[in-house]
C-alpha atoms as one frame of an Amber mdcrd trajectory, in Angstrom:
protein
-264.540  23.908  56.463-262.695  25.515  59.515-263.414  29.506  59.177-260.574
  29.906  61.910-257.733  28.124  59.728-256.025  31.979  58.416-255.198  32.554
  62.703-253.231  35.729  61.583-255.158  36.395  58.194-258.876  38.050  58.209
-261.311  35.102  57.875-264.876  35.320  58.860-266.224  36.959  61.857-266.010
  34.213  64.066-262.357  33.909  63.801-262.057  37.493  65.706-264.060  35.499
  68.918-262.552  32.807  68.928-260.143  32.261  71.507-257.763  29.600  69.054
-257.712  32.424  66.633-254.334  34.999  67.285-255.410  38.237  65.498-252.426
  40.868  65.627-254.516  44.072  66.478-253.935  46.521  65.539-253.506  44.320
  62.242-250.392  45.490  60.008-251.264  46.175  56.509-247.570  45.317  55.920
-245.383  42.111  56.162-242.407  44.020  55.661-242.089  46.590  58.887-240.352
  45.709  61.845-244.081  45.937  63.868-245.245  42.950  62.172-241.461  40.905
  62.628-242.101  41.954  66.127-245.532  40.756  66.785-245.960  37.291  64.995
-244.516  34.283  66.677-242.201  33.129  66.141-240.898  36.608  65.507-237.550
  38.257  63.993-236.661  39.398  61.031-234.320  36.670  60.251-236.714  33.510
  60.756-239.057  35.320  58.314-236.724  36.805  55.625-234.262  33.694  56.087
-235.949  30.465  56.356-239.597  31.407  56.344-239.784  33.165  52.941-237.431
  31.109  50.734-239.633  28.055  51.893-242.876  29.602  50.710-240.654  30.681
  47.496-239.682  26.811  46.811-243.364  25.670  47.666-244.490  28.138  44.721
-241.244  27.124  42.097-242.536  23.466  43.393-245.842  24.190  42.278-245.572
  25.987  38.679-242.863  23.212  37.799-245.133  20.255  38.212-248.356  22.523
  36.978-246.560  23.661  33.647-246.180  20.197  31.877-249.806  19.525  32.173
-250.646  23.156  30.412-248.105  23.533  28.250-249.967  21.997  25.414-252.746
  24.585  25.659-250.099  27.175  24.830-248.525  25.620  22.277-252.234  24.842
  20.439-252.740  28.480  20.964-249.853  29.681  18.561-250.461  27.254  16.360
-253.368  28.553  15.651-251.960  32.093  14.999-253.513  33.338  18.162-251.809
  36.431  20.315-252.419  37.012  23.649-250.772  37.354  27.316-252.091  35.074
  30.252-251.472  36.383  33.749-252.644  34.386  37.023-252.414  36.224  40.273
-251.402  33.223  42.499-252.800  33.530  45.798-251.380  30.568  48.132-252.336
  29.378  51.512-249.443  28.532  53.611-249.145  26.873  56.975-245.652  27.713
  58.766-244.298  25.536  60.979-242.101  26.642  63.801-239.074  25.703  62.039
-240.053  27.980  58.986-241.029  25.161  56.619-244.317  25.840  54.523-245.996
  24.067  53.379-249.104  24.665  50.458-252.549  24.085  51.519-254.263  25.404
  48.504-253.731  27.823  45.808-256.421  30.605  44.603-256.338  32.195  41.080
-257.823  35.444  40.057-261.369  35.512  41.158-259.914  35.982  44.960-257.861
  38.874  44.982-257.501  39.422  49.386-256.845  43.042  48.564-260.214  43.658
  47.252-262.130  41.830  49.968-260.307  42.741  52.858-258.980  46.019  51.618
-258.868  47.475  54.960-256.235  44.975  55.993-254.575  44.421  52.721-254.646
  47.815  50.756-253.181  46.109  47.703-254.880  48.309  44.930-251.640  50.337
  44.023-249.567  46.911  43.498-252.129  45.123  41.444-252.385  48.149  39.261
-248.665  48.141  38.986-248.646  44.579  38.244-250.810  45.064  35.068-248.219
  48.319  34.017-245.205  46.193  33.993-247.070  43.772  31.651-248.000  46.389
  29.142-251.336  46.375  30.199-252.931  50.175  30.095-256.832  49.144  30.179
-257.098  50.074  26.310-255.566  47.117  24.734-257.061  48.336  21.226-256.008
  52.275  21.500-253.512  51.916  18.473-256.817  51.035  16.092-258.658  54.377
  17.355-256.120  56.885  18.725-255.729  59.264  15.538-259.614  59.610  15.253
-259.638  60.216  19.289-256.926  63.149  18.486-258.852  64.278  15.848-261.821
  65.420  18.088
């Protein structure tokens, strides 16, 4: 495997030596600031927002589409078996963007790699992945409506 394939993404210590490897330093925690549109090549605002990012954005619809028919069955064996539940994937792809702004997917990680927990210095994602689980209805006590009264109680 090539450590040095993520040129502008943390990747193992090597990839900071090696001279094929581009690290921005200081490295933005941000995609979104005008320091990072400045540094990375090709750079502007425009390329990234305007043909970059809705090419990663048709790479993921691309994905789910031809990923849902195969899956789909599991769901639907699911509720017919009465059962209740929410699934949520945190997609984490690895693009490659060419110089025209095409991506295009090398892989895709689920769950068990979340980059803001391993590289937290460079990706201080905490705040968004907690927010994440808020918007779903998720508060960490799934089960609070069986034991809440007794809890007030005390």
């Amino acid at each position: 495997k090539e450590p040095c394939i993520h040129v502008l993404m943390p990747g193992t210590n090597e990839c900071f030596q090696n001279k094929r490897a581009n690290v921005l330093t200081p490295y933005p925690t941000r995609t979104n600031t005008q320091e990072w549109f400045d540094k990375v090549i090709p750079s502007g605002r425009d390329f990234w927002t305007q043909r970059a990012w809705p090419s990663v954005e048709w790479r993921v619809v691309e994905l789910l589409v031809l990923a849902r028919d195969a899956i789909l069955h599991v769901d639907h064996q699911l509720k017919r078996n009465g059962l209740r539940y929410k699934r949520v994937f945190f997609l984490s792809p690895d693009i490659l963007i060419d110089q025209h702004g095409q991506a295009t997917m090398v892989e895709v990680n689920v769950n068990g790699y979340m980059i803001g927990n391993l590289h937290k210095s460079f990706f201080p994602l905490h705040e968004e992945q907690r927010a994440v689980f808020r918007l779903m209805g998720g508060n960490g006590f799934p089960k609070q409506h069986k034991y809440a009264a007794a809890l007030e109680q005390q």
